[in-house]
Structure formats: C-alpha cells, structure tokens
C-alpha positions, 0 to 999 in steps of 0.5 A, a space after each residue: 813829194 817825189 815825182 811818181 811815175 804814171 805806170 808801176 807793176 807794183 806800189 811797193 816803190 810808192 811806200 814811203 820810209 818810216 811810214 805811218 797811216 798819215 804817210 801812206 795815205 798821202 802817197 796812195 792817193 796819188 797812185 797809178 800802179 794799175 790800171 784803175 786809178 783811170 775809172 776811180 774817183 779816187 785812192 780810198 784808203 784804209 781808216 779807223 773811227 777815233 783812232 783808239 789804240 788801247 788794247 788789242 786791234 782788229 783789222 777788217 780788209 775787204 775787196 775793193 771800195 763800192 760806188 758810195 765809197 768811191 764818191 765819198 774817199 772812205 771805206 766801209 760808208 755805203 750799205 755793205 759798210 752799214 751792215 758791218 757796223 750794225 753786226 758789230 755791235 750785235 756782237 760788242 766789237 768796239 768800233 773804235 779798235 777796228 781798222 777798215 780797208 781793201 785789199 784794192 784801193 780803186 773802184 774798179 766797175 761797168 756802166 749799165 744802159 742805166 749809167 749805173 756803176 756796177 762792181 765789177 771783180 778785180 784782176 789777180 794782177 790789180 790786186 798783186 799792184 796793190 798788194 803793197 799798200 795792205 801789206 804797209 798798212 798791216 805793218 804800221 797798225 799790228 792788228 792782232 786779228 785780220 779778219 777777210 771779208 770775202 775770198 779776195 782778201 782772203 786769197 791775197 793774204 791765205 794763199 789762191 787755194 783758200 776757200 772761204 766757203 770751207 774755212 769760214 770762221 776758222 782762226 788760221 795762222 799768218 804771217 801779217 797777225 797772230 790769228 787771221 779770220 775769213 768770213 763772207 763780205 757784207 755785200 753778198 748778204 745784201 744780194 742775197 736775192 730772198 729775204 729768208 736768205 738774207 737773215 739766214 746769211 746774216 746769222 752766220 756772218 754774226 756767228 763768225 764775228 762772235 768768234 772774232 769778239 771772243 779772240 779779242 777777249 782772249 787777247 785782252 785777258 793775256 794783256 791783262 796778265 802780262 801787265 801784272 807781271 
C-alpha cells in the first residue's frame, strides 16, 4: 500500500486505480485530507446491505457519520439511520438496493460540559477535501437515483445556491445520476422539538421517499422493456 502523506488539500491523490468499493474503503480508512481525521474515531465509509445489484440502485448521501457512527465504522446505525429504514419500508424501497454514505467521512463534533459529542457542521473546505470519495463512490455504484439527505449533500452535488426547503422532492438533472432527489436529513425530525412537529416532518420526509420509490418503479419498467427488445 502507498505511503500517504499526513496533509492533502484534497482525497483525490488517495483514489486508488481501477477502484472498487473494497478498494476505496481500504484507502479511506487511512485518510488525513482534513483536519478531522484528528477527532474521528475512524474513516466511516459508504456500505450496502447484501450487495444486491439486480435492478435499478439507490444512493442515500447524508452529511457526515453521527457519534454511534463513529464508534461503530458504519453509516446510517444510530437513531437518524434507524428512522431512514423504518421510512423505507413505509414506502417499499428495497433495502438491499440502497447504498449509504456522507458527503464527509469523519465525525466532526464538540465536547459538553457533560463530555458529550455534539455534531458539530463541517467546513466548506472539509467538505471539498472529502469531496473525492462521494464522487469515486458515484462512479463505482452508478446509482440511478442519489437522493441528498439534507443541504450539505445537497449543495456538494447541486451547487452552493441549492435550497432543500424550496426544492425538496424535485427530481433535478445531474451529472453523477440520471435523476438526483434532496430531502431533509432524518436527524432534523428527530430534533424537531414537539412531537406534533415530529409526525408532521416525517410525513413529508415519506412524501418525498414515495417520490423516489416511484422513480425506481419507473426505472424498473424501462429495464424491463429494454430487456425484451
């Protein structure tokens, strides 16, 4: 494996050639192209659950990995990622075509007087450092939907003039896949601080992902009459 060097502006000299996600997980782990590999446990890499690739994929890209997150090396485990799941199947997404990943691999937060770790919001430049990554991970899984969860995946793959408040559940046009979807990220309805604004969020967070499980059916039906021409 090649030496790494301790400070980078950017991962892009970490990608590796002819990658794959195995490839670029190795590589990641190792990564000091910001600052917050310093207060990371760890590099937590995108992952998907049983690896199935029948069909048409999903991408989830959220922010950055939370405090479980962190301690465990996956995305998506604590709270935020349990909401997303339980939403999923509300809707019928398969959970086995999704990918889950951040736009940032570190766990960037602050300590409370109570030693508790607090998220704390990346940087614009920790976010273009990491920017590499999402970008190698788009081009290995080709997902035909990126769904953003939240306006820094949003902004880092639709531009800084994106606003998910006004162009939530919209399918918009992108380089990285054939139709990318922003919504909110599952950790503000859990702030949300009452529960009738809880419910509230999370029905329209389904809303949205209803919108996504019907651009999946639609890719689906265009494979199915591809295949039998």
């Amino acid at each position: 494996m090649p030496k790494r060097p301790s400070s980078l502006e950017t991962a892009a000299p970490l990608i590796p050639e002819s990658p794959t996600l195995d490839k670029l997980r190795e590589a990641a782990a190792g990564c000091r192209a910001c600052p917050l590999w310093k207060t990371g446990t760890q590099t937590v890499f995108g992952e998907q659950e049983g690896r199935d690739r029948r069909g048409p994929r999903v991408m989830f890209v959220g922010e950055q990995p939370g405090d479980q997150e962190d301690k465990a090396g996956r995305p998506f485990v604590g709270p935020a990622g349990r909401l997303l799941n339980e939403a999923l199947k509300v809707v019928g997404i398969d959970r086995r075509q999704v990918y889950v990943t951040n736009t940032v691999k570190h766990f960037k937060w602050e300590e409370t007087q109570g030693k508790k770790r607090i998220h704390a919001k990346p940087a614009s430049g920790e976010i273009r450092a990491c920017k590499p990554w999402l970008e190698a991970e788009i081009r290995v899984f080709r997902p035909d939907i990126i769904v953003c969860l939240g306006a820094t995946a949003a902004q880092a793959l639709l531009g800084r003039d994106f606003r998910v408040t006004k162009q939530r559940g919209q399918p918009t046009a992108s380089e990285y896949a054939r139709v990318v979807v922003a919504t909110v990220h599952p950790s503000s309805i859990l702030r949300a601080p009452k529960e009738e604004d809880r419910k509230a969020a999370l029905r329209a967070f389904i809303e949205d992902l209803r919108g996504v499980a019907e651009l999946l059916e639609g890719e689906r039906a265009g494979e199915g009459a591809a295949a039998q021409l």
